[in-house]
C-alpha positions in Angstrom: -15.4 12.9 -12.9 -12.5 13.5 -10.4 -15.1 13.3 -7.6 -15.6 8.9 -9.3 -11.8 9.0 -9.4 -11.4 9.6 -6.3 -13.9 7.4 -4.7 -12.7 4.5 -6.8 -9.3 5.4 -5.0 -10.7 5.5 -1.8 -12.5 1.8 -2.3 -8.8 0.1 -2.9 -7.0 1.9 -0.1 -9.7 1.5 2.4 -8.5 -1.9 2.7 -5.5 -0.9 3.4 -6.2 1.9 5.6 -8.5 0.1 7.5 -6.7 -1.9 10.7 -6.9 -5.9 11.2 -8.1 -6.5 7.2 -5.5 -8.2 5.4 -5.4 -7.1 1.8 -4.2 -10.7 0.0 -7.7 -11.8 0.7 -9.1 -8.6 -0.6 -10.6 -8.0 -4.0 -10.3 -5.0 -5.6 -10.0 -4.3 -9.1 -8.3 -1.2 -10.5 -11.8 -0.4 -12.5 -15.3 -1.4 -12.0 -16.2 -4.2 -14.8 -19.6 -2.7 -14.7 -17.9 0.7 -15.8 -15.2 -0.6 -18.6 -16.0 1.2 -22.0 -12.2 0.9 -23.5 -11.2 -2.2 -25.4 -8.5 -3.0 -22.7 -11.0 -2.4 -19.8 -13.4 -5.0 -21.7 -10.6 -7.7 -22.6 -9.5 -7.5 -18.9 -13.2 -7.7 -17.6 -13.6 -11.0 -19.9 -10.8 -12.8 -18.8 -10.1 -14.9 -15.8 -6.3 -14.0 -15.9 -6.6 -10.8 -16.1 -8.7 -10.1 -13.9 -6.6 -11.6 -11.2 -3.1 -10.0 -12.1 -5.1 -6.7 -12.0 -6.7 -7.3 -8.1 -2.9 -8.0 -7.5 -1.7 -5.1 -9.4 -4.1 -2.9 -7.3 -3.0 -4.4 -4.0 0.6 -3.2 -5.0 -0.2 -0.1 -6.7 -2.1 0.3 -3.2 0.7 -0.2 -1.1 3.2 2.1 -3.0 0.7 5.0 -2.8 0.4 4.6 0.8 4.3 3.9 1.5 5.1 6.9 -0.6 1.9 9.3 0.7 3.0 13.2 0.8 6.7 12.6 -1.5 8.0 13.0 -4.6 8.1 9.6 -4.7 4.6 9.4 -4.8 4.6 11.7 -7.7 7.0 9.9 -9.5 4.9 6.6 -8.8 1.9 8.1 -9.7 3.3 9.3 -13.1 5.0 5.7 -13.8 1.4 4.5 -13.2 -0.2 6.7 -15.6 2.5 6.2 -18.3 1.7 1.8 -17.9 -1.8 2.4 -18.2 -1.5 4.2 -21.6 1.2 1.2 -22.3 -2.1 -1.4 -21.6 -4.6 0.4 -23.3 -2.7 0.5 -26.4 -2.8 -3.3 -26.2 -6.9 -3.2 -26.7 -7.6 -6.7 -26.7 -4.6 -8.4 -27.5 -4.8 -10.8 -24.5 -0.9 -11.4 -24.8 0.1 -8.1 -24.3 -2.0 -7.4 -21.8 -1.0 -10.3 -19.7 2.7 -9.3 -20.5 2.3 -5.5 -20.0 0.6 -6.8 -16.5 3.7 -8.9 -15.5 6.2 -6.2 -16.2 4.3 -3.8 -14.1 3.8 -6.4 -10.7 7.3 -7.5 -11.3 8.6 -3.5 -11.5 6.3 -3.1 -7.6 7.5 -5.9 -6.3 11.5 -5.2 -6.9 10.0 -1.7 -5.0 10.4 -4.2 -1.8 7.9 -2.5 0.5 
């Protein structure tokens, strides 16, 4: 299991890591579609909307773990992280909350101004 966690990790920072690729034209979901078994993972897979605001979600999320690689910092974003994603999955599929759980969070990266 960590060994899938950490090669899903590895597929949306390669973009990043890799030199020349610019990641707004990137696509990279948080979670494989092809994978999702929990309600949220399902509503989010079967909706156009969602889908998009979490390939952007993923670019930022991205972005902070690079910028904050090695700190406490990191830590604390990677804990902040884990504590939204129990947030969404208690929405299930309630579409609305989902959508407004995934504002919150991109609007909380991008005040991060990396």
């Amino acid at each position: 299991m960590k060994q899938r966690i950490f090669l899903s990790g590895l597929l949306v920072l390669t973009p990043i890591l890799v030199g020349g690729i610019n990641i707004t034209t990137t696509k990279a979901q948080s979670f494989s579609c092809a994978n999702a078994q929990i309600p949220s993972e399902m509503a989010i897979c079967n909706n156009e909307v969602l889908l998009i605001k979490d390939e952007k979600l993923a670019e930022l999320f991205s972005a902070v773990l690079v910028s904050t690689t090695g700190s406490v910092a990191f830590q604390n974003a990677s804990q902040a992280h884990a504590d939204w994603l129990r947030k969404r999955n208690a929405c299930k599929i309630d579409f609305s909350c989902l959508e407004q759980n995934y504002d919150e969070r991109i609007r909380t990266l991008v005040e991060m101004d990396l």
